[in-house]
C-alpha positions, 0 to 999 in steps of 0.5 A, spaced: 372 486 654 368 492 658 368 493 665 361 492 664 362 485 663 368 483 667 363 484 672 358 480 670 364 475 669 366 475 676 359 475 679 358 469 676 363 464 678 362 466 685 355 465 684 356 459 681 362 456 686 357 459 692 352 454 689 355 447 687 356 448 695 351 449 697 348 444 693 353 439 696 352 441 703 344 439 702 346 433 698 349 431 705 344 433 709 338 430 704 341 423 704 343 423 711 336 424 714 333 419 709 336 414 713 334 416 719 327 418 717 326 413 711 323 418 707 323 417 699 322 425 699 327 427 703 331 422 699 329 425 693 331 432 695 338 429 697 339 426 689 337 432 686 342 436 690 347 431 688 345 431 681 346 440 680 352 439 684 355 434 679 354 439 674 356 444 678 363 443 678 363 442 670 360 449 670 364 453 674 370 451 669 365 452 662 364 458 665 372 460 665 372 457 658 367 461 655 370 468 659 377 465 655 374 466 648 376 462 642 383 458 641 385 454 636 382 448 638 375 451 638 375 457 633 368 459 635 369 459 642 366 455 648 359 458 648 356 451 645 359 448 652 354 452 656 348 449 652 351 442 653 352 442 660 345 446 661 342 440 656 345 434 662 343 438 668 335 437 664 336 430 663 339 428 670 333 431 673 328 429 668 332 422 669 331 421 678 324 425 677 321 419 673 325 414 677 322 417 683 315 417 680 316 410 679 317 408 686 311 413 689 307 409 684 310 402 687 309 405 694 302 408 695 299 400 691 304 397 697 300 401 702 305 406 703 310 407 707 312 410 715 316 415 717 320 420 722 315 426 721 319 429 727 326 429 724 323 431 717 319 436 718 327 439 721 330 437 715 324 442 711 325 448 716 334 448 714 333 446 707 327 451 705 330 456 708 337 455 704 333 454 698 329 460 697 334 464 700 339 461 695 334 462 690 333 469 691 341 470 690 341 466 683 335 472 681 340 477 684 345 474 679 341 473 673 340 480 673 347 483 674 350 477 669 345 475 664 348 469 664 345 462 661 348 457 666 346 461 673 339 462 669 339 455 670 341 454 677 336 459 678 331 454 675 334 449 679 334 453 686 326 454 684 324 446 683 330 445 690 325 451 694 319 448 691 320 441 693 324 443 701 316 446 702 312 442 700 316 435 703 315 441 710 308 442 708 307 435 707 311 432 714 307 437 718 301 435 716 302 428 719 301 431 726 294 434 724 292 427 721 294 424 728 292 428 731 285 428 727 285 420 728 286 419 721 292 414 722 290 410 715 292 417 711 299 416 715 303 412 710 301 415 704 304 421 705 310 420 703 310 417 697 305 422 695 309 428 697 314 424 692 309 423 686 306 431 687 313 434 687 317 429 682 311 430 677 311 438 679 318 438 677 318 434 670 316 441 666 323 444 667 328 440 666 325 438 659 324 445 657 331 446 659 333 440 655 329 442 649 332 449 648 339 447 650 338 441 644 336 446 640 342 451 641 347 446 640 343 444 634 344 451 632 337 454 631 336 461 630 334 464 638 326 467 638 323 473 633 325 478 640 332 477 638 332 476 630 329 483 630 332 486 634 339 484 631 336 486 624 334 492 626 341 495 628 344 492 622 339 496 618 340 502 621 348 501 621 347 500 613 343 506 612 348 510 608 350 504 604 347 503 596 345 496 599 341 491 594 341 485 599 343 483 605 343 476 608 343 475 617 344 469 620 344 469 628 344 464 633 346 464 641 348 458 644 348 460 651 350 467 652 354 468 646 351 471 641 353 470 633 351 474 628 354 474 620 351 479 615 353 479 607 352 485 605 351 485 597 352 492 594 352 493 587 358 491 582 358 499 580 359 501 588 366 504 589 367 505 596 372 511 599 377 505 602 377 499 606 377 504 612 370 505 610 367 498 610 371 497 617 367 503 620 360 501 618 363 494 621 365 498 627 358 502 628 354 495 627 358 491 632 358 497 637 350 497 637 350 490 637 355 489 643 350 495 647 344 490 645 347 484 648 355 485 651 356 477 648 355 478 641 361 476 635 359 479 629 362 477 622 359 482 616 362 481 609 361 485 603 360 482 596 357 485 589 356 477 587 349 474 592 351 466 591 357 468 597 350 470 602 344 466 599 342 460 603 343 454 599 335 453 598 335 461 595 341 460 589 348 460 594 354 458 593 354 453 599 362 452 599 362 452 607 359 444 605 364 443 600 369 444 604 366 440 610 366 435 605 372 435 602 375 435 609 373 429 612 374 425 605 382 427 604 386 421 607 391 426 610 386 431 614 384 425 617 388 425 624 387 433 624 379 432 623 379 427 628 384 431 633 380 437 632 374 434 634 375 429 639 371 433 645 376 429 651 383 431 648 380 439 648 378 437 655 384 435 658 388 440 655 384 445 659 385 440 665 377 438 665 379 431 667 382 434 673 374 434 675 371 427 671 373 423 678 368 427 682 363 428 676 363 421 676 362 419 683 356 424 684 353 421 678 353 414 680 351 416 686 345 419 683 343 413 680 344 408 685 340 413 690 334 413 684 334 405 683 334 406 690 327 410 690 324 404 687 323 400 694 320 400 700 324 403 705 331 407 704 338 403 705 
C-alpha cells in the first residue's frame, strides 16, 4: 500500500468521525429548536441530521473494512460496502424528504402553521454556518482521498447548507412581512420553506441511490473510466503477438477492478512465466498511478472460450460452478455461511453499532410520520 494511500486512508476516517459529529450535534440542536419554535422546517433539518448520523457511524467501520482488504469471508473485498451504505444514505433522505413534502402540502391547505421567528432565525445563523463550513471541509477531503463515502457526505453537507440557508432566509423574511403588514403570509412560510427544500433536495439521494444500485449490480463504471483503463492495458501489451484481448472493469465505491484475458496465438512461445508477470507487473503499475484503488487480474490463454463473454462463444464456467454449488447437498451450510451478510457483521464487531443505528433510525421515522401534523410534539 503506498504512502500516497495511507494518507489518503487516514484523511478519510477523520473526515468521516469529525462528520458523524457533526451531524449528531445539529440532529440535537434541530429537534430541540423545533419544540421550542414549532417549526417543521427546522424539524426537517434535525432528521436529516439524524438520518446521516445514523449512517454515519456504519461508515466509519466500512471505511476501516475496505482499508483492510480482502479476507476469507469476503474474497474480493468490502468495496461493495461502500455502495451500499451510500444506497441506504439515499434512501433515508429521499424517505423523510417526501414524508416532509407530504406534511407541507397538509399544512399550507390547513391554513398554515406559526412559529418562534426569533428563535429560527438563531437556529439558521449556527447551523448555516456549520454546514457550509463543514462542507467546504468535505471538498478539501474529496480532493486529498478521493474517497466515495466522504464523496457522499459531501453531497449531503450541500443539501444540509442549502437547506440551514434557506430556513434562514425564510425565518428572516417573516420580520419583513410584518413589518409590511402582510400578517395572512405569516403562517405559510413554513410549510412552504418545507415543501421548497424537501423538493429541492429530492434530485440527489435518488442519484445517489441509482448509481449505488447500479454499482452493487456490478455495471461497468461510465465511458471516461473504460478508456482510460483500455488505453493502459493496450499500451502495456504492445509488445505482445496479441489476437484477442477481453476487459471487464467495474468500480464499486472506490475500488477499481479489472480482469483481462489476453489471448495469444497456440505458436507463441514466451521467454518464461517471468515475462508474463512483467507485462502483469507494468500494467497494474499503470493502472495503480491511474487510480490507486485498482486489483488487476490478467490472464493469458491461446483458447478465446476462457475470455469471450457468454453471448460472444465463451465458456461460461464461472456460471457453471456458481451453479453446481448452490445445488450440492453438502455445500449447503458453506454457501449459506458465506453469504449470510450478519455473521461477516459480527465477525467484525459490526453489531457493536446495530443499537445506536437502530435508534437514530427509528427516530428518524417517527420524527418524519411526526411531519405529517400540524404542529411538532
Amino acid at each position: 500500500m503506498s504512502a500516497r494511500y495511507q494518507t489518503a486512508l487516514k484523511v478519510e476516517r477523520r473526515f468521516l468521525v469529525i462528520s458523524a459529529g457533526c451531524n449528531l450535534l445539529l440532529g440535537c440542536l434541530g429537534i430541540t429548536f423545533a419544540l421550542v419554535t414549532s417549526s417543521q422546517a427546522i424539524l426537517l433539518d434535525g432528521l436529516f441530521n439524524f438520518s446521516y448520523f445514523a449512517t454515519g457511524l456504519f461508515t466509519v467501520r466500512v471505511a476501516s473494512l475496505v482499508a483492510g482488504g480482502d479476507d476469507e469471508r469476503f474474497p474480493h473485498g468490502y468495496a461493495f460496502f461502500e455502495a451500499l451504505v451510500n444506497g441506504v444514505k439515499g434512501m433515508l433522505v429521499l424517505g423523510v424528504s417526501v414524508m416532509a413534502i407530504v406534511g407541507a402540502v397538509q399544512a399550507l391547505v390547513g391554513g398554515g402553521r406559526s412559529i418562534a421567528a426569533g428563535a429560527a432565525v438563531v437556529y439558521g445563523i449556527a447551523a448555516s454556518i456549520l454546514c457550509w463550513a463543514m462542507f467546504y471541509f468535505s471538498r478539501r477531503a474529496v480532493k486529498t482521498t478521493g474517497s466515495p463515502l466522504v464523496r457522499a457526505d459531501m453531497e449531503n453537507w450541500f443539501i444540509n447548507a442549502a437547506i440551514s440557508s434557506c430556513v434562514l432566509l425564510a425565518f428572516a423574511g417573516i420580520f419583513a412581512f410584518k413589518g409590511l403588514g402582510l400578517l395572512a403570509f405569516v403562517p405559510y412560510v413554513d410549510p412552504t420553506v418545507v415543501l421548497a427544500v424537501a423538493a429541492f433536495s429530492l434530485v440527489i439521494p435518488v442519484r445517489m441511490a441509482w448509481n449505488s444500485l447500479m454499482q452493487l449490480l456490478n455495471r461497468a463504471p461510465d465511458g471516461k473510466v473504460i478508456d482510460e483503463v483500455v488505453g493502459i492495458v493496450d499500451t502495456s501489451l504492445r509488445d505482445l503477438p496479441v489476437k484477442e484481448r477481453f476487459i471487464r472493469v467495474v468500480q464499486p465505491g472506490r475500488q477499481r477492478m479489472v480482469l483481462v484475458h489476453v489471448i495469444l496465438p497456440t505458436d507463441y512461445q514466451p521467454v518464461g512465466l517471468r515475462s508474463l508477470d512483467e507485462v502483469r507487473a507494468k500494467t497494474h503499475a499503470a493502472l495503480v498511478t491511474a487510480h490507486v484503488a485498482t486489483i488487476l487480474d490478467m490472464l493469458f490463454t491461446t483458447d478465446r472460450q476462457w475470455g469471450a463473454p457468454l453471448s460472444d462463444g465463451g465458456a461460461g464456467t464461472v456460471d457453471r460452478q456458481v451453479f453446481s454449488f448452490m445445488k450440492s447437498p453438502a455445500k449447503k451450510l458453506t454457501f449459506k455461511r458465506h453469504f449470510f451478510i450478519t455473521n461477516a457483521l459480527k465477525k467484525r464487531n459490526l453489531h457493536k453499532y446495530y443499537l445506536l443505528i437502530y435508534l437514530s433510525f427509528i427516530l428518524v421515522i417517527v420524527g418524519a410520520i411526526y411531519l405529517g401534523n400540524k404542529t411538532v410534539i
